[in-house]
N, C-alpha and C positions, 0 to 999 in steps of 0.2 A: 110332916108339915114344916120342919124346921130347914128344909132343903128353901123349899118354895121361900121362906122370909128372908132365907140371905141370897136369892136370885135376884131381888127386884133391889134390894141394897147394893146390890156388887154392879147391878146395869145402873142404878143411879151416881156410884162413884164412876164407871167407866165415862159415864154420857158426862160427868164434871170433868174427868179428865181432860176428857174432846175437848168439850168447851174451853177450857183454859189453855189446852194446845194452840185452838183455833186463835183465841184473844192474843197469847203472844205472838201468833204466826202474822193475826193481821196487823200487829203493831210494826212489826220487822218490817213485814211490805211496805203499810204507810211511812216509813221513815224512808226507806230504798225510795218511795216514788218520790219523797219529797224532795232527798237529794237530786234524786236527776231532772227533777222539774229545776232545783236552783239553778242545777247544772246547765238545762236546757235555754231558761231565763238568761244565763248570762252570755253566754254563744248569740241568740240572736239579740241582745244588747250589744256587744261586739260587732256582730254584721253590721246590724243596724247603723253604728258609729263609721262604720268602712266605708258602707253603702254614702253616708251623707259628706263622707270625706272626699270621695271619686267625684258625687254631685259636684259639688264644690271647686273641685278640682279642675273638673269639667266645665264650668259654669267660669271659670275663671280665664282657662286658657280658649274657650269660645268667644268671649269677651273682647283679649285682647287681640286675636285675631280681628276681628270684624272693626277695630279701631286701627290696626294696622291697615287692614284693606282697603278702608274709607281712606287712610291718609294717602294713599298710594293712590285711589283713585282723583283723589283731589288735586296730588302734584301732577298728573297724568294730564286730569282736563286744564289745570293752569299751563302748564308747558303749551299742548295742544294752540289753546287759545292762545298763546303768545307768540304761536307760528303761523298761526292764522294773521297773527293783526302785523305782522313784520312780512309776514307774502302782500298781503292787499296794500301798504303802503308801499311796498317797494313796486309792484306793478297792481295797477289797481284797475287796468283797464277786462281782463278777462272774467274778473269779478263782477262788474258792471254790466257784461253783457251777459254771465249768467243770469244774473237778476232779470236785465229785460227777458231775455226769454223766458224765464222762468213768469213773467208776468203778463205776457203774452199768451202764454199758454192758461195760466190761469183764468186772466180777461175773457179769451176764447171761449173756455169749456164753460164758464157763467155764463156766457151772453148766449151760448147753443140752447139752454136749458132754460131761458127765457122765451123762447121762440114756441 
């Protein structure tokens, strides 16, 4: 009988063994996961900071594009027009008769559409 009483002794130190293997094993893990989780935290904080620096970046030289391009179009149509108003003064008569025709024709197709 004295086999049998130190069988169930010797399985209940074995099964504490385990267990306490298992409890240190899953402590080691949780600290591994937790580093790499820091790890992983600060990589996409990093991106993150990248990613809003490009925005930025982007948002900036979009910007002064489209202030440049305005200006350009602005000196474009003032030139323009001050070649316009320097043609029609200097000969102002083939202007003139654009216009009539041009009002001629418009007269016309209203008065058709009346009818």
């Amino acid at each position: 009988m004295r086999k049998n009483n130190h069988r169930p002794d010797k399985i209940h130190e074995a099964l504490e063994l385990l267990n306490e293997a298992a409890r240190d094993k899953r402590e080691e893990l949780y600290d591994r996961m937790e580093g790499q989780y820091d790890e992983l935290r600060h990589l996409f904080n990093d991106a993150s900071g990248n990613v809003r620096k490009s925005a930025a970046n982007l948002k900036n030289r979009t910007e002064d594009a489209l202030h440049e391009g305005q200006e350009k179009i602005g000196r474009f149509a003032h030139e323009k027009g001050e070649e316009v108003d320097r043609s029609v003064h200097e000969n102002p008569w083939p202007f003139l008769g654009g216009v009539a025709v041009a009002a001629f024709v418009l007269g016309y197709r209203f008065s058709s559409r009346k009818k």
